[in-house]
Each structure stands twice: as C-alpha cells, then as structure tokens.
Backbone as CSV, one residue per row, in Angstrom:
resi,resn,N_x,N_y,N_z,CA_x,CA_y,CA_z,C_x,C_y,C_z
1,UNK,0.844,-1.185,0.000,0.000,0.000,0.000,0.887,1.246,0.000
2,UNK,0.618,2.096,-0.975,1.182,3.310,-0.723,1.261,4.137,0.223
3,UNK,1.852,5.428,0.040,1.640,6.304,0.838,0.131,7.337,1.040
4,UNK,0.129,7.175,-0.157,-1.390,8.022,-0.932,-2.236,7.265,-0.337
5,UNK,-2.361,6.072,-0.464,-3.357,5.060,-0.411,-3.654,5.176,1.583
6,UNK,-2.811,5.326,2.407,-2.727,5.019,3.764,-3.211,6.051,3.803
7,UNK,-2.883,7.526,4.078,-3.601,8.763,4.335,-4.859,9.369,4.147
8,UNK,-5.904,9.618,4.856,-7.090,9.808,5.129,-7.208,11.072,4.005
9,UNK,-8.623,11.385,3.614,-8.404,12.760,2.743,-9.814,13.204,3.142
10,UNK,-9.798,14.562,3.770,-11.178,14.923,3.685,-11.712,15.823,2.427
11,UNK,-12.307,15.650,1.836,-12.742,16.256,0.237,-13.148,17.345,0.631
12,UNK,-14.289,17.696,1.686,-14.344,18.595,1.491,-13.403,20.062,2.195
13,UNK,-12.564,19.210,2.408,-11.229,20.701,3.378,-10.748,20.666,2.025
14,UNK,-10.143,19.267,1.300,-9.467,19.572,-0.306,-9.864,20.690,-0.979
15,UNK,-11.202,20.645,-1.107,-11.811,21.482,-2.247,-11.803,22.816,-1.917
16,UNK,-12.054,23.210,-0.466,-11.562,24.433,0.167,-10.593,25.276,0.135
17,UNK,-9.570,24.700,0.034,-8.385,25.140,-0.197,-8.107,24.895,-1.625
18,UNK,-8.198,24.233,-2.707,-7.902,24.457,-4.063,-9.147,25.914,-4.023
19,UNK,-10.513,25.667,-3.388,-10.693,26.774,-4.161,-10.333,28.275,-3.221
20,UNK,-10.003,28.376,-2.391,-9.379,29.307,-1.926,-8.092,29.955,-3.027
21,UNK,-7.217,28.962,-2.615,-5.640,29.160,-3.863,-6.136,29.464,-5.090
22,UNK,-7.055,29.089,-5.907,-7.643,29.158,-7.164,-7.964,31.093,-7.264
23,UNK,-9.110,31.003,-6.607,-9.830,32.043,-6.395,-9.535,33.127,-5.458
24,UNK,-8.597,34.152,-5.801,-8.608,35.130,-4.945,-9.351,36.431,-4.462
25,UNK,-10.770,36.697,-5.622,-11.452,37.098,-5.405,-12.626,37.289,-5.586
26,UNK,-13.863,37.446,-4.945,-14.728,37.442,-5.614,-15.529,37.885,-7.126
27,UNK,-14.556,38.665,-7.270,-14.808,39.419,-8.676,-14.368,38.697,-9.682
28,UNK,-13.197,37.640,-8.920,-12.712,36.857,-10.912,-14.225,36.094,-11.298
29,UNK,-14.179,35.374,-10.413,-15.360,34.569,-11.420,-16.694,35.050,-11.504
30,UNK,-16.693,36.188,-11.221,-18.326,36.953,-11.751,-17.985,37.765,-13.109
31,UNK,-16.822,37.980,-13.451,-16.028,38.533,-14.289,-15.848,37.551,-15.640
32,UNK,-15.418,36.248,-14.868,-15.211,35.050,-15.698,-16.839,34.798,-16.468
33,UNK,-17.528,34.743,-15.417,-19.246,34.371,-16.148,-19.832,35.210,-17.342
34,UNK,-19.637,37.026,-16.496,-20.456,37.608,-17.375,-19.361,37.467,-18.802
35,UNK,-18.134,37.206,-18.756,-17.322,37.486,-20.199,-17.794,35.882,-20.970
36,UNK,-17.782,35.149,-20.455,-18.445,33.976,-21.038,-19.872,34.161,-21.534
37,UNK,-20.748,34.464,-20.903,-21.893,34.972,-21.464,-21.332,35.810,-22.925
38,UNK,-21.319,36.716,-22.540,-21.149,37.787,-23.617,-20.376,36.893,-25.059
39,UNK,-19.350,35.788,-24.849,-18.676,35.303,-25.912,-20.035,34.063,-25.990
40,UNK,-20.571,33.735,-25.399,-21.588,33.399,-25.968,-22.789,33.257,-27.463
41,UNK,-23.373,34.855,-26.471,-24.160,35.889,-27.085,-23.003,36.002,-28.742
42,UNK,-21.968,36.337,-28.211,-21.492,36.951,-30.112,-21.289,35.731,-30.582
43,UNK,-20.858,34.791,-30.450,-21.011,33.404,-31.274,-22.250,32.949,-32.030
44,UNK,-23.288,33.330,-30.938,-24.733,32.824,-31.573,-25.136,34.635,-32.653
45,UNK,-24.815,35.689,-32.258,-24.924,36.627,-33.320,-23.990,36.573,-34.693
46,UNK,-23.170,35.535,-34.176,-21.933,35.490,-35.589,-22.687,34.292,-36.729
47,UNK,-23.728,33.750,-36.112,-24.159,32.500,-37.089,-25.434,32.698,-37.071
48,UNK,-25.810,34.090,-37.103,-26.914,34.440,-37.684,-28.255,33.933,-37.106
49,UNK,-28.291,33.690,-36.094,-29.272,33.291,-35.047,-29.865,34.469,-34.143
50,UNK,-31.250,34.610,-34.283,-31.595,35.839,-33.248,-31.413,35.203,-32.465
51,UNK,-30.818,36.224,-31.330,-30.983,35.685,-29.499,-30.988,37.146,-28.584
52,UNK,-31.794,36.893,-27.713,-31.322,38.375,-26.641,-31.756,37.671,-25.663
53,UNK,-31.562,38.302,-24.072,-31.414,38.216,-23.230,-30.593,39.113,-22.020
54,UNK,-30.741,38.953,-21.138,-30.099,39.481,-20.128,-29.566,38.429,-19.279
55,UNK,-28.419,39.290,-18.429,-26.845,38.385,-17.644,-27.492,39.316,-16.235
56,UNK,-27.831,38.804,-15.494,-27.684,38.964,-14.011,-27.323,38.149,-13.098
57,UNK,-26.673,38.741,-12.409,-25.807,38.339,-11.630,-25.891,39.079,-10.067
58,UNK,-25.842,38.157,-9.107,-26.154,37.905,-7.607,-25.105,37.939,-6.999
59,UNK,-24.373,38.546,-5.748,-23.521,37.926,-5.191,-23.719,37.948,-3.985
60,UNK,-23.722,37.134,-2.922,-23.798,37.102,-1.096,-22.566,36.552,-0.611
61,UNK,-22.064,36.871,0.364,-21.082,35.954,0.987,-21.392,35.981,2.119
62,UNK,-21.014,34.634,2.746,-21.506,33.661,4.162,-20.538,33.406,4.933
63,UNK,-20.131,33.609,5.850,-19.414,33.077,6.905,-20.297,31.752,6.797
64,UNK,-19.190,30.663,6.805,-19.147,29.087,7.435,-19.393,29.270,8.646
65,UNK,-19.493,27.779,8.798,-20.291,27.600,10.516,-18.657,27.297,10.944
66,UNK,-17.705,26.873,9.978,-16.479,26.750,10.774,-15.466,27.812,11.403
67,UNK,-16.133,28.908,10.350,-15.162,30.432,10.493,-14.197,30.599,8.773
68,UNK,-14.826,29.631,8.192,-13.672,29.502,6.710,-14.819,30.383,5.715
69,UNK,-14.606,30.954,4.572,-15.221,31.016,3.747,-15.936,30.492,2.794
C-alpha cells in the first residue's frame, strides 16, 4: 500500500483550499461568467441566429459555521 493510499483525505477541506488558492477574489469569477456569457451571445450573433437576453448576476457571501469562507 502506498503512501497516498494510507492517508485519510477529507474532500471537502481539499476542495476548500484548491478553491481558496484558485480564487482570490470574488470578482474573478463573476467577471469570468459575465465574459463567457457575452462570448456566448457573439457566437450565436456570428451565425446568424436571433438571441437576446439578459446576464444577471447575484452575489452574497456567508461566513461558514467553521469560520472559513
């Protein structure tokens, strides 16, 4: 058995911390969405497809019950 294999992993502290390190602020990935939208939108206007709509966007932030974000 490995080393990997012996050591316990809790997924969800993992994912916490990749997305902590990942994400330094709240603004990249509301930034990331609405620019995805928008390359969207001109893809489907580049092939001659009507489309409209609107991009809204929400943001709240929560204190954890642990004290983490």
């Amino acid at each position: 058995m490995s080393k990997a294999e012996e050591m316990p992993m809790d997924k969800s502290r993992a994912i916490a911390i990749l997305a902590r390190s990942t994400v330094k602020s709240w603004i990249e990935p509301v930034v990331e969405l609405v620019t995805n939208c928008d390359d969207a939108y001109k893809i489907l206007e580049n092939s001659k497809k009507v489309c409209s709509g609107n991009i809204k966007v929400s943001v709240s932030r929560k204190k954890a019950e642990n004290g983490h974000l």
